[in-house]
N, C-alpha and C positions, 0 to 999 in steps of 0.2 A: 018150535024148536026143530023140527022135523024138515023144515023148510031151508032155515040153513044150514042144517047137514045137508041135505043136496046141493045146495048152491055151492057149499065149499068141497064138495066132492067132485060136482062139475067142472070148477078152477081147476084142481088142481089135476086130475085125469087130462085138461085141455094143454097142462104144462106140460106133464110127461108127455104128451104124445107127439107135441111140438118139436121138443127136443132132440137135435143128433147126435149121437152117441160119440161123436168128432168133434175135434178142436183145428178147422181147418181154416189157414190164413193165406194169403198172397200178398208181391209185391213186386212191383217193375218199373221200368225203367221209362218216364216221361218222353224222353225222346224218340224211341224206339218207334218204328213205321211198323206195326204187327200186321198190315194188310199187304205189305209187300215180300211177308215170308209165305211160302209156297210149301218147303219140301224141308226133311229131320235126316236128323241119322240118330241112330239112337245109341247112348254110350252107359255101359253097364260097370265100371271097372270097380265102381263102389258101391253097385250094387250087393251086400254080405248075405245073400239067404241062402237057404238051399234051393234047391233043383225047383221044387213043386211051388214052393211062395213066389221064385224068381219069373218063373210063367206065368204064375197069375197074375203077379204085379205087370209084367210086359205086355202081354196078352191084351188085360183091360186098358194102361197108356195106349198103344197101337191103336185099338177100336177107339178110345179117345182124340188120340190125332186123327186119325181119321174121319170123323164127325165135324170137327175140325176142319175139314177141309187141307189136310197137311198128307202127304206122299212121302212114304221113304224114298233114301234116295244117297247115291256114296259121293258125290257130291250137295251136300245138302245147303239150304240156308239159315238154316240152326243143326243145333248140336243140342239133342236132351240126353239131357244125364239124372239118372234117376240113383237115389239114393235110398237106405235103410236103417235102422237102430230103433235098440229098444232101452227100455230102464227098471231098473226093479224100482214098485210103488207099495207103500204101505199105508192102506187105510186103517184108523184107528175111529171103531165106534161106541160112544158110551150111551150109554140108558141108566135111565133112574126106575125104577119099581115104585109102586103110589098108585093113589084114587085118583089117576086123572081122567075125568070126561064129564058127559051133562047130563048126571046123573042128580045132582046135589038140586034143592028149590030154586038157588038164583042163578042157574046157567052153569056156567065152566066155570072149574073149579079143581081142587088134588093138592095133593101133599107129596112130600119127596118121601123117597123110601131108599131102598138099598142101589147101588149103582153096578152094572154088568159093564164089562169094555173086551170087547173083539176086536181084533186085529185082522188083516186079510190082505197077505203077501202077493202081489200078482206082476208079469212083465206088460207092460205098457209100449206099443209099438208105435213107430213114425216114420214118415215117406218123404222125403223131399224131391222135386222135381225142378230141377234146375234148367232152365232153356236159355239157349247161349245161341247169342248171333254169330256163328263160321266167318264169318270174314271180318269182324273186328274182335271176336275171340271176346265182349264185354257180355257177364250179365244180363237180359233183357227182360226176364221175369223168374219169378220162383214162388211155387206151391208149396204149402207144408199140410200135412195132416198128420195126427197125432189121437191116439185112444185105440190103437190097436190091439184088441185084445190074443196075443199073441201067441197063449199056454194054452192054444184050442185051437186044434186042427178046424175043426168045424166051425168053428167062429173066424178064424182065418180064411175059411174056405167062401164063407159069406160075405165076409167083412173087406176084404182086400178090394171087390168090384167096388164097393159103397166106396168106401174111401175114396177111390183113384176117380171117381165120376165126380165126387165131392171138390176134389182138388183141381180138378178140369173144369169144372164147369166157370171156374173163375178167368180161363184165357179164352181167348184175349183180354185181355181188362179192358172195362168200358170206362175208358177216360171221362173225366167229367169236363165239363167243357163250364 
């Protein structure tokens, strides 16, 4: 018995640690030549944060274009416009109280008992990163990431680089051929 309590403890430690704490997507425009954009300008006007979130969100895009191989530039050949918002989330968790585990002769086993349910009110933050070709003003890709956990400075303060790398590491898009 003792064997596969470990093996199911090693699943499931292997999942959580897999796992990123983001829900980050992209999507862009087939046509678009991404090898022939060179240089950005970068456009904030919806960007909504304060002072302190609005640097770090900029700060890490920037060192992102730049890895990138992309230069500002007030003539540029995109135009990123980076966006913000958050939502209020409500998880709702129940449990049951009961003999459950492999305690009984024939393995797993438990009865139901009384039920607890928590609830945990939190804002949930998201980043959109819009990159727009300047000279025909169309769409040519966009980043989303989403799980910011936003009611923490400290978690913000960690979370914000994760994210914006998360969200970047998808441009260019590698077309499939």
């Amino acid at each position: 018995m003792k064997k596969y309590f470990f093996i199911l403890l090693a699943v499931v430690s292997l999942g959580v640690s897999s796992c990123s704490p983001f829900q980050v997507k992209s999507d862009y425009s087939a046509t678009a030549n991404f090898a022939d954009y060179k240089t950005y300008l970068l456009r904030t006007d919806d960007l909504k944060l304060n002072d302190i979130d609005k640097d770090r969100v900029l700060n890490e895009l920037s060192k992102q274009l730049k890895a990138k191989n992309l230069s500002p530039d007030q003539n540029p050949d995109l135009i990123v416009n980076v966006k913000a918002s958050h939502k209020k989330v409500q998880d709702v968790t129940t449990s049951y109280g009961g003999s459950f585990g492999w305690g009984n002769p024939w393995g797993w086993g438990g009865g139901f008992g009384v039920g607890n349910t928590w609830t945990n009110n939190y804002n949930s933050g998201t980043i959109i990163v819009d990159i727009i070709d300047a000279k025909t003003q169309k769409l040519v890709w966009q980043g989303v990431g989403s799980g910011l956990s936003v009611d923490s400075p400290a978690a913000k303060q960690r979370e914000i680089p994760e994210i914006m790398a998360e969200i970047m590491k998808n441009y260019p898009p590698q077309k499939e051929k």
